[in-house]
N, C-alpha and C positions, 0 to 999 in steps of 0.2 A: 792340489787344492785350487777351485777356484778365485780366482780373482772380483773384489767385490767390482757392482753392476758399474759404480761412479770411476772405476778407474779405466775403463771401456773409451775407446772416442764418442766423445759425446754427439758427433753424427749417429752413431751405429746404437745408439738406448732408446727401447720404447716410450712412447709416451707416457708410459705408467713407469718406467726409468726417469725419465725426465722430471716429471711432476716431482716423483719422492724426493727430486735433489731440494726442494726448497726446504730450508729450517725452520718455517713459520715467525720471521724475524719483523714483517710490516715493511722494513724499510722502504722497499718497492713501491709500495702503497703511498709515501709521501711523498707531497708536492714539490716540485724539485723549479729552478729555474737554471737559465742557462744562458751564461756570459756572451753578449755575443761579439765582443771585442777579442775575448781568450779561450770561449770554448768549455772553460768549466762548467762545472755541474756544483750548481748551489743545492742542498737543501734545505728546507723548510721542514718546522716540526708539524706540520699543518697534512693532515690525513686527508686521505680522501674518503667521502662521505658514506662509502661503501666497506670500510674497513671496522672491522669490531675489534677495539682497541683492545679489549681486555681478552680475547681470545687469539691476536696477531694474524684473524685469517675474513677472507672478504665474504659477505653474508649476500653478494648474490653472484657467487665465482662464474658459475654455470654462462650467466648473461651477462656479464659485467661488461665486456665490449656495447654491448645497446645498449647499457645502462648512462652508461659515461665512455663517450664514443675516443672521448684521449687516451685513454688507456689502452696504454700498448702491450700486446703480447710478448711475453717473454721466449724467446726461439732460437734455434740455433741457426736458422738463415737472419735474422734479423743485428747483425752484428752491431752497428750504431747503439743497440741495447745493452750491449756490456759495459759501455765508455760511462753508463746513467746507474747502475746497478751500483749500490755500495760496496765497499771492498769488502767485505765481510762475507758477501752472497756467496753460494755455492757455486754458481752457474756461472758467476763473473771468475772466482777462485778457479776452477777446472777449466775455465777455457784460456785464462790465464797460464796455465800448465802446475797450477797449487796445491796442496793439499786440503783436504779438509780438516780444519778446524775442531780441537778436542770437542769441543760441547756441541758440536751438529751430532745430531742424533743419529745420524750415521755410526757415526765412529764410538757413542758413547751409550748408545741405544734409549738415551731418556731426552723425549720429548721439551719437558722444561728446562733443559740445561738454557737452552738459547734467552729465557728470561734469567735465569740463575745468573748467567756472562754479563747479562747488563746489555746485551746485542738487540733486543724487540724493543719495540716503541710502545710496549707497554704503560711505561713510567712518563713517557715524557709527551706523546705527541695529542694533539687535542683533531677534532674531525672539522674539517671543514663549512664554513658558515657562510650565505651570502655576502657578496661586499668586502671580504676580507682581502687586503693587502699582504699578497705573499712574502713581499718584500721584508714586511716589519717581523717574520718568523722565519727568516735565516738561522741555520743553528748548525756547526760543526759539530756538534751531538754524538753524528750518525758516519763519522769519518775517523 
């Protein structure tokens, strides 16, 4: 029997491997800030402008680097990107050496479990607005 694609070194999966490891969770999507005394990663329930809250997936993926030139690619030469990634991610989970999680749709084959878990920022996170103080939307939420 083959071994599914996510349990492969995550070097060695195509891009169309790669892609399918996300759960469609948003987390990624929020605005995060970051300690610079300790290093941590704060986030903010504050979306980025690009994110469709109620669907948990970005409405201009394709461009989204020129859209909003911060937005970092998620990659596996890009390692600094895991330590920012929620713990819940697939892509942090796996290279962590983890498993994946009942409700990623990997392993349970439905799509909504990842809103079902409580894990997407569906419920909670709002989109970004000019002028907004990331500060004042800190939220352990997402940890």
């Amino acid at each position: 029997m083959k071994k599914p694609f996510w349990k492969k070194p995550l070097q060695t999966l195509s891009p169309e491997e790669w892609e399918a490891l996300c759960d469609g969770c948003g987390r990624c999507c929020l605005e995060k800030l970051e300690d610079d005394d300790t290093g941590e990663v704060l986030y903010t329930k504050v979306a980025c402008k690009l994110l469709d809250i109620k669907r948990c997936r970005c409405m201009q993926y394709a461009k989204r680097h020129q859209v909003v030139p911060e937005c970092l690619p998620v990659t596996i030469t890009n390692e600094k990107m895991f330590s920012w990634l929620p713990p819940t991610c697939a892509y942090r989970l796996l290279y962590e050496g983890k498993e994946l999680p009942a409700w990623h749709y990997l392993q349970c084959g439905k799509r909504s479990e990842v809103h079902k878990a409580g894990i997407s920022v569906r419920h909670f996170a709002i989109l970004q607005e000019d002028g907004m103080e990331l500060e004042d939307y800190i939220t352990n939420q997402v940890v």
